[in-house]
C-alpha positions in Angstrom: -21.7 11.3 16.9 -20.5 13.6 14.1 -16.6 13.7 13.4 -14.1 15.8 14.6 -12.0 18.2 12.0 -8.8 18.4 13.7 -7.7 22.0 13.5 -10.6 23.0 12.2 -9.7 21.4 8.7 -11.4 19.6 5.9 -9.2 16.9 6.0 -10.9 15.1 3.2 -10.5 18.2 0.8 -6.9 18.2 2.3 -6.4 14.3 1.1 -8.0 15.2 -2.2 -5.7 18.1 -3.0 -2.5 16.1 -2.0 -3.4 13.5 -4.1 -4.0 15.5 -7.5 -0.9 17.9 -7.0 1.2 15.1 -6.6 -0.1 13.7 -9.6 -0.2 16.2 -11.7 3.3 16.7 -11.0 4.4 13.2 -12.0 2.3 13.3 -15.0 3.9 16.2 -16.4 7.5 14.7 -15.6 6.5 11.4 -17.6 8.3 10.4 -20.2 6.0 10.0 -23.1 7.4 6.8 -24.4 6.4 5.2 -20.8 3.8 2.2 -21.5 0.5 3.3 -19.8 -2.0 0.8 -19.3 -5.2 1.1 -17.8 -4.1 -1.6 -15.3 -1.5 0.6 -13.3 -0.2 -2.6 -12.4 0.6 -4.3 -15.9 4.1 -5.0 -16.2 5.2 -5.0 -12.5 3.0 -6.8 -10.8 5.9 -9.7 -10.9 8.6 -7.4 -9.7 6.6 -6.2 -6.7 5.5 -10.1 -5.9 9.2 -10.7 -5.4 9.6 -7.7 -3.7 7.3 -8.9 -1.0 8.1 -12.5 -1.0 11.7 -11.2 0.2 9.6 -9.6 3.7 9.4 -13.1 5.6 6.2 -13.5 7.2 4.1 -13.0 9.4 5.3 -9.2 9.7 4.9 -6.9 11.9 1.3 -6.1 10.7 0.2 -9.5 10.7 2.1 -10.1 14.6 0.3 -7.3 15.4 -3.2 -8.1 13.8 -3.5 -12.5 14.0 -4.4 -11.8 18.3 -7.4 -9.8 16.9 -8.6 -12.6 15.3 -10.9 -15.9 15.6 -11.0 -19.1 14.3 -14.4 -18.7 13.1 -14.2 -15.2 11.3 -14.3 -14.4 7.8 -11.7 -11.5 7.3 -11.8 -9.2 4.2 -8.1 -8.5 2.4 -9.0 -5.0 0.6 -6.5 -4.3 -2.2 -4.8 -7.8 -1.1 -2.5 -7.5 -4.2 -0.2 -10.1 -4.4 -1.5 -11.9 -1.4 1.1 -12.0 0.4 -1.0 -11.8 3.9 -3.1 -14.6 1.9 -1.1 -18.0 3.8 -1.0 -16.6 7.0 -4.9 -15.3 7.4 -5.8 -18.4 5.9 -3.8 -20.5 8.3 -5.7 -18.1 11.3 -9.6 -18.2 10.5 -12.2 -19.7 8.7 -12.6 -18.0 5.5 -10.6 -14.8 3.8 -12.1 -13.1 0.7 -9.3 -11.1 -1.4 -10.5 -8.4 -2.8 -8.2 -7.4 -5.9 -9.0 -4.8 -9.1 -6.2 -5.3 -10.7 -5.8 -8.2 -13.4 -2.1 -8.1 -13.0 -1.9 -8.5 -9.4 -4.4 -11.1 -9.4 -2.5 -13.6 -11.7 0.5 -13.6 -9.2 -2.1 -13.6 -5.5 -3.6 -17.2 -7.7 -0.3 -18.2 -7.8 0.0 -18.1 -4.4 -3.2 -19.9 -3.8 -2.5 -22.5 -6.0 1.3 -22.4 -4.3 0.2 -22.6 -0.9 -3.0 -24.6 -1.2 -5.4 -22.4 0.4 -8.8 -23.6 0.0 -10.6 -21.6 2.2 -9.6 -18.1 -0.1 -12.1 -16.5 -2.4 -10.9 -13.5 -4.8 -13.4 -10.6 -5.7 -12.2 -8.9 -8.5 -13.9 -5.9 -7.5 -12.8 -2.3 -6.6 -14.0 -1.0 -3.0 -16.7 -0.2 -2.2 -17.8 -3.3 -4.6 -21.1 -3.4 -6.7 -22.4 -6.0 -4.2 -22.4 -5.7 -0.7 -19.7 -8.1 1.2 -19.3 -8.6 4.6 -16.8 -9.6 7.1 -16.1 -10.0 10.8 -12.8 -8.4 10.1 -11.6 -6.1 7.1 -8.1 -5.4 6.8 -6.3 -3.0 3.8 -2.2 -2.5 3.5 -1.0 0.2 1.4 -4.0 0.8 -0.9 -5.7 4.1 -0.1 -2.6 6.2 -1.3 -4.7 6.0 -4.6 -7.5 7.2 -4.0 -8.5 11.1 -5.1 -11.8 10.2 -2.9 -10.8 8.4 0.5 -14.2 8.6 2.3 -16.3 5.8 0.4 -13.4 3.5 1.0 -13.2 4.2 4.7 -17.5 4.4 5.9 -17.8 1.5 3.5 -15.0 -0.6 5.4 -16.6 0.2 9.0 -20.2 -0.5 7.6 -19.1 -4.0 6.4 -17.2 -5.3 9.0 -19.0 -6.8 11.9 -16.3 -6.6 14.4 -13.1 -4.5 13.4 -11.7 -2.7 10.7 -7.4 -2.5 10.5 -5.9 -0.5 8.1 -1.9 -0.5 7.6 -0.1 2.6 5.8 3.0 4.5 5.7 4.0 7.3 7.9 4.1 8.4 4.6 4.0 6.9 1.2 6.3 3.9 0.9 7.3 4.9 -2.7 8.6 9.0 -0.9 11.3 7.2 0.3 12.8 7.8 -3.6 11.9 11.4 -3.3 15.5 12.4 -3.1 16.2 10.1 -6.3 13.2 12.7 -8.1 15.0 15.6 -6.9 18.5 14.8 -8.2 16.9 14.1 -11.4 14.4 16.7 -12.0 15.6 19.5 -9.9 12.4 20.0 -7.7 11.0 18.9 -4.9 8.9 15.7 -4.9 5.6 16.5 -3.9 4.0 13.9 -1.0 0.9 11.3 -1.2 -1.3 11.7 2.1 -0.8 9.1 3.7 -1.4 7.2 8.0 -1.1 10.9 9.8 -4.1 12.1 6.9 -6.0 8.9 6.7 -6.1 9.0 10.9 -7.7 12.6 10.4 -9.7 11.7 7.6 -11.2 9.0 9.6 -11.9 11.1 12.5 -13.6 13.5 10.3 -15.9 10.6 9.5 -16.6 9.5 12.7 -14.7 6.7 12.4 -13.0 7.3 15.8 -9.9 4.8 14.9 -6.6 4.5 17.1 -3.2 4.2 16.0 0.0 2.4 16.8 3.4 2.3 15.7 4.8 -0.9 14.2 8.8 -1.8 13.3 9.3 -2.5 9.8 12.7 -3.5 7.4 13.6 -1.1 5.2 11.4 -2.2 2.1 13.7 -0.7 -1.2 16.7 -3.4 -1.6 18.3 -4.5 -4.7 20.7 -7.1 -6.0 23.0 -5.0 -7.8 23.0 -1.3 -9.4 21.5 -2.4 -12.6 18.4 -3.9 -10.8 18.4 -0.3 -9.0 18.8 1.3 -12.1 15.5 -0.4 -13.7 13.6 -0.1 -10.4 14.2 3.5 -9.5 13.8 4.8 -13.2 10.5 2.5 -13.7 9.0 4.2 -10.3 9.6 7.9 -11.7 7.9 6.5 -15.1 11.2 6.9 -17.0 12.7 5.7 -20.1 16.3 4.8 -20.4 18.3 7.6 -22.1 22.2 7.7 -20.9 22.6 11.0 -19.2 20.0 11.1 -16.9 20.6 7.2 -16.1 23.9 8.6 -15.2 22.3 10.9 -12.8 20.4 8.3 -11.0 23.7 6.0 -10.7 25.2 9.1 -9.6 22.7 9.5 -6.7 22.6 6.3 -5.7 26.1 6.1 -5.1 25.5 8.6 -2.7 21.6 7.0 -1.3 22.8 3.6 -1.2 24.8 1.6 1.1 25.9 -2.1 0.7 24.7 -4.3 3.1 25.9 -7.8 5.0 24.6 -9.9 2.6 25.9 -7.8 -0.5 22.6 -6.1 -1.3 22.0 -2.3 -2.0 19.9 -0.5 0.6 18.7 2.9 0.6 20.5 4.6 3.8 17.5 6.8 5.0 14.2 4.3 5.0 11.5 4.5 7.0 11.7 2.2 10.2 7.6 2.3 11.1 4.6 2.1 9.6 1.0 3.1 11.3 -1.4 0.5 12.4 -5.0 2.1 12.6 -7.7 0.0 14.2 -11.3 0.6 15.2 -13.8 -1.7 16.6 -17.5 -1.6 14.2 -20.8 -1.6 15.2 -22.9 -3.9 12.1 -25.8 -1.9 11.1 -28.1 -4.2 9.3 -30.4 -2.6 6.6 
C-alpha cells in the first residue's frame, strides 16, 4: 500500500527543513568558547542520567508498553541512552539489546547494568539503521529521532526489523522547547521548533507505516535544586558560556518561568503534561 501525504505534503522534506532551520539558528547563537565534541553527548551524559533517575519507573511509557510484551521476546532499545528503560524491560522479557552511539551515554547505561545486574542486556554501539542487520520481536525508541535531518531510514528500518511491533515515544514537541521562552528573553527572537510526534506520525504515514497514536501523562521533566543548578542547566542547553549580564537575564527570566514547588525544588510553570505514544504492528519480511 503506498503512503498517505496528509494534506497533500511532503512530510519528510517538511521534517528535514525543520530540523536544519532550527539548527542553523542555534549554531549561529553559539557561543564560540562552547566545547564541541563530536560526541554531542560528552560532558552531560551524567547530568541527564540523574535527570532521569529522578522520573521513578516504570513511567507512563513503560505502563503503557510492558502489556505488549512476552516473556520470550527479544526487544530492541533504539537510542537507549542512559538505560533507564534498561531494569524494567529486562525484568519483562527474555533478552533486550541496547542500541547506543554515543560513548558518553554508554558509560553511564553500563553503569546501570552493572548496578542492576542485568544479565540478559546486550549493548550495540551502533547508530540506526546499524552496519549489521539486528532483529527483534519488539523495537522500541524514546526521544531519539528529534536528531535526525533524514527520519525515513530510521523509521522503514525499525518496521523491517521487528517481527511483531514497533513503539516509538516522543514529545508533542521537543522536550528541550519547553526552554524556548528562556531563548527568547535572551536573544530576542523566536526559538525556532524540532519536528517532533505530530511530524514523525505523518512522516510515518507517508511511509506506509500506518502507526496509531495515544496520549500518555507525563511529570513535568525540567526541575532543579536551586537557581544556580538552573543557571548551569538552562545556559548549557542554549550552548552558552557564563558572562554576567546575560546570566543575569536568564536569572531574571526564571524568576518569572519558575515556580517553587512542595518539596523545595524549581519547576518550570508551563511544561508539557503528555507525550505521544505511536505504535504499529510489523509484518517480518525475510530476505
Amino acid at each position: 500500500m503506498s503512503g498517505v501525504m496528509a494534506g497533500g505534503q511532503d512530510w519528510l522534506a517538511i521534517w528535514r527543513r525543520m530540523y536544519e532551520s532550527e539548527r542553523a539558528q542555534g549554531e549561529a547563537a553559539t557561543d564560540p568558547e562552547f566545547g564541541r565534541d563530536a560526541d554531542p553527548w560528552a560532558g552531560r551524559a551524567g547530568r541527564f542520567a540523574a535527570a532521569s533517575q529522578r522520573q521513578p519507573q516504570p513511567d507512563s511509557f513503560m505502563r503503557a508498553l510492558l502489556p505488549q510484551l512476552r516473556p520470550t521476546d527479544t526487544v530492541l532499545d533504539i537510542g537507549a541512552g542512559t538505560g533507564r528503560y534498561l531494569p524494567t524491560l529486562a525484568a519483562s522479557v527474555r533478552e533486550v539489546i541496547a542500541i547506543e552511539p554515543s560513548a558518553a551515554m554508554r558509560v553511564e547505561l553500563e553503569r546501570v547494568i552493572a548496578d542492576a545486574g542485568l544479565p540478559n542486556v546486550t549493548v550495540l554501539a551502533e547508530q540506526w539503521p546499524p552496519a549489521r542487520p539486528v532483529v527483534g520481536d519488539v523495537l522500541i525508541s524514546a526521544h531519539v529521532v528529534y536528531a535526525l535531518a533524514e527520519v525515513g531510514p530510521f523509521f522503514l528500518a525499525m518496521d523491517g526489523a521487528a517481527r511483531r511491533a514497533c513503539h516509538l515515544y516522543l514529545g508533542i514537541q521537543h522536550p528541550g522547547y519547553a526552554l524556548a521562552a528562556f531563548w527568547e528573553r535572551v536573544h530576542g527572537e523566536r526559538r525556532l521548533p524540532l519536528p517532533a510526534a505530530l511530524e514523525a506520525l505523518a512522516c510515518l504515514h507517508q511511509l506506509g507505516i500506518y502507526a496509531g497514536l495515544e496520549l500518555v501523562p507525563i511529570p513535568g521533566s525540567f526541575r532543579f535544586a536551586n537557581m544556580g543548578e538552573a543557571l548551569d542547566e538552562i545556559r548549557h542547553r542554549m550552548r552558552l558560556t557564563p558572562r554576567p549580564d546575560r546570566d543575569a537575564r536568564i536569572v531574571a527570566a526564571a524568576a518569572d518561568l519558575l515556580t517553587s514547588r512542595d518539596d523545595g525544588w524549581l519547576a518550570l510553570r508551563d511544561q508539557p503534561t503528555h507525550a505521544a505514544l505511536m505504535s504499529w504492528k510489523t509484518v517480518r519480511r525475510e530476505v
